[in-house]
C-alpha positions as CSV (number, residue, x, y, z in Angstrom):
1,X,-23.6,33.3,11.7
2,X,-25.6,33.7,14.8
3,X,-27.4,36.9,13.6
4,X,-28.8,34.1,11.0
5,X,-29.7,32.1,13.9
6,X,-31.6,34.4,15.7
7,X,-33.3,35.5,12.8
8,X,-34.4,32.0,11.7
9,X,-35.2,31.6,15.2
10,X,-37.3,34.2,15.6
11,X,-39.0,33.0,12.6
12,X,-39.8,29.4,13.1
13,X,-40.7,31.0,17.0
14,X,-43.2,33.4,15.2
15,X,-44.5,30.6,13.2
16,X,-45.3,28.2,15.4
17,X,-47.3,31.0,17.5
18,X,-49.2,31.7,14.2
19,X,-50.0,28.1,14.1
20,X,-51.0,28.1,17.5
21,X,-53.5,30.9,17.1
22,X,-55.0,29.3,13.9
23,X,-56.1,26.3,15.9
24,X,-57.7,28.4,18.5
25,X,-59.6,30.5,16.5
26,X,-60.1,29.1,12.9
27,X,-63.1,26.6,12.7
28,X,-61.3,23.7,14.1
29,X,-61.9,25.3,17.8
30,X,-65.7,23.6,17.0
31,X,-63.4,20.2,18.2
32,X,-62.1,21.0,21.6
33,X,-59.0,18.6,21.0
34,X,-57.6,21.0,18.5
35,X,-58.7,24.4,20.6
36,X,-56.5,22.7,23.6
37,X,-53.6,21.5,21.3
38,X,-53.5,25.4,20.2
39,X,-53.9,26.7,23.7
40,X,-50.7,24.7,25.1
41,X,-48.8,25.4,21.8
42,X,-49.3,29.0,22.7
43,X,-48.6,28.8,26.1
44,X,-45.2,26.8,25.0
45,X,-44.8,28.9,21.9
46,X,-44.7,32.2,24.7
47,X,-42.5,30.8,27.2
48,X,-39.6,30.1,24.3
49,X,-39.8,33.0,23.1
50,X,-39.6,34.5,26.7
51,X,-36.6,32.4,27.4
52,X,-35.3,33.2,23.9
53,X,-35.4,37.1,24.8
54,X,-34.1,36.2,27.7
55,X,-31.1,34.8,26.9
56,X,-30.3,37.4,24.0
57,X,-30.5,40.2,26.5
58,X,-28.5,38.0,29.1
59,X,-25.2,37.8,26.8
60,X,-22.8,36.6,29.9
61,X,-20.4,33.7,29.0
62,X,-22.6,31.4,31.6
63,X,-26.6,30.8,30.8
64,X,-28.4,32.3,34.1
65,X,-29.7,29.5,36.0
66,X,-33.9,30.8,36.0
67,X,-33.4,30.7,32.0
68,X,-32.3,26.5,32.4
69,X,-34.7,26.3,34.7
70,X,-37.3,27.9,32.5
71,X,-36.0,25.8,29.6
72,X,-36.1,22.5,31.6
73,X,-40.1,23.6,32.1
74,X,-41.1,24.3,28.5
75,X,-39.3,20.6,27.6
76,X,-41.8,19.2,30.2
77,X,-44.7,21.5,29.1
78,X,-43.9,20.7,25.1
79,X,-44.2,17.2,25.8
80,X,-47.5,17.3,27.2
81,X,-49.0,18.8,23.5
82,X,-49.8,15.7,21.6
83,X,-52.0,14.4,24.4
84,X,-54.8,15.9,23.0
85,X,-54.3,15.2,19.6
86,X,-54.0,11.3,20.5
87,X,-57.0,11.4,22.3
88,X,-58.5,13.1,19.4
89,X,-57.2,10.4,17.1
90,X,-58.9,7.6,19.5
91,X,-62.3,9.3,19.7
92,X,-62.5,9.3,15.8
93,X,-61.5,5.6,15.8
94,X,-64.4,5.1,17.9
95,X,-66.6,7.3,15.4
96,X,-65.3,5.2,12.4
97,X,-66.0,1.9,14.3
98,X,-69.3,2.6,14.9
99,X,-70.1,4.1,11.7
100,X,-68.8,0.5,10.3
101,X,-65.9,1.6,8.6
102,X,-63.0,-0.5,9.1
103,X,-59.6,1.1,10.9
104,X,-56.0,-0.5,11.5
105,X,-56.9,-0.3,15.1
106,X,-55.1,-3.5,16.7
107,X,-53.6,-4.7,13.6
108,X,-50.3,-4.2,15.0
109,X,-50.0,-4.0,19.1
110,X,-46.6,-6.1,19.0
111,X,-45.1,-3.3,16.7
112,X,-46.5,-0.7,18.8
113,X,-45.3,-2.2,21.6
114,X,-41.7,-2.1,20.8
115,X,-41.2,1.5,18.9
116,X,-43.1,2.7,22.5
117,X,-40.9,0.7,24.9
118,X,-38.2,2.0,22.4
119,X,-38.7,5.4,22.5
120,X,-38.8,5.1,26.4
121,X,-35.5,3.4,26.9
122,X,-33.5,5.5,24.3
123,X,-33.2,8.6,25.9
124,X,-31.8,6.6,29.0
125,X,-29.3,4.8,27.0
126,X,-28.1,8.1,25.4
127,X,-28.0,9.3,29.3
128,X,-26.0,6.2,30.5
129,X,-23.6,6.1,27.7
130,X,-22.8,9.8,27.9
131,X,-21.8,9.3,31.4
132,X,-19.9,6.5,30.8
133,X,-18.1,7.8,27.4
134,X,-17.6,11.2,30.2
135,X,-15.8,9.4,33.5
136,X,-13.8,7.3,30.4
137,X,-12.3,10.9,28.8
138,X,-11.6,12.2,32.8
């Protein structure tokens, strides 16, 4: 089973550095959003897969600390890539507002509100209550 895994890995890894490459040099690098979504998807996309050899050539029963630490930094890094493709989202709202087409800006900010607020309390919920669920079973 983990052969599979490594192989679909390797895949999906492969995949998403194709993807990466498209954006940088296909015709969307004309719009500098896309270019620098590409560029950090690469520069994620090559760190995993460096961690990834890294821990298949590793093999101990206990993950080597650098490889959790590099893991740690391509969570922080991946969640830096849809910066650019949000603000690329708001500057063609603003093109489409002052071409006079109508968008579904503002239509909603209460809704907005709460899936962000949401999203930003969840993960510290999960945190809290596997902590508490942990000193419980101890």
């Amino acid at each position: 089973m983990q052969s599979i895994y490594i192989t679909i890995a390797a895949i999906s890894l492969g995949a998403g550095i194709l993807y990466a490459l498209s954006l940088v040099f296909s015709r969307t690098r004309k719009n500098a959003w896309l270019q620098t979504t590409g560029i950090l998807l690469f520069i994620v996309g090559g760190l995993t897969i460096y961690s990834f050899v890294l821990s298949i050539n590793l093999r101990q029963g206990e993950p080597n600390r650098s490889v959790l630490q590099l893991r740690q930094w391509i969570v922080l890094a991946n969640s830096f890539v849809p910066i650019p493709l949000i603000l690329l989202f708001i500057k063609e709202g603003h093109l489409l507002t002052a071409a006079g087409q109508p968008t579904s800006e503002n239509k909603t900010p209460g809704i907005l509100f709460f899936v962000g607020f949401a999203a930003a309390v969840t993960p510290q919920s999960f945190k809290k209550l596997s902590s508490l669920t942990a000193t419980n079973l101890s």
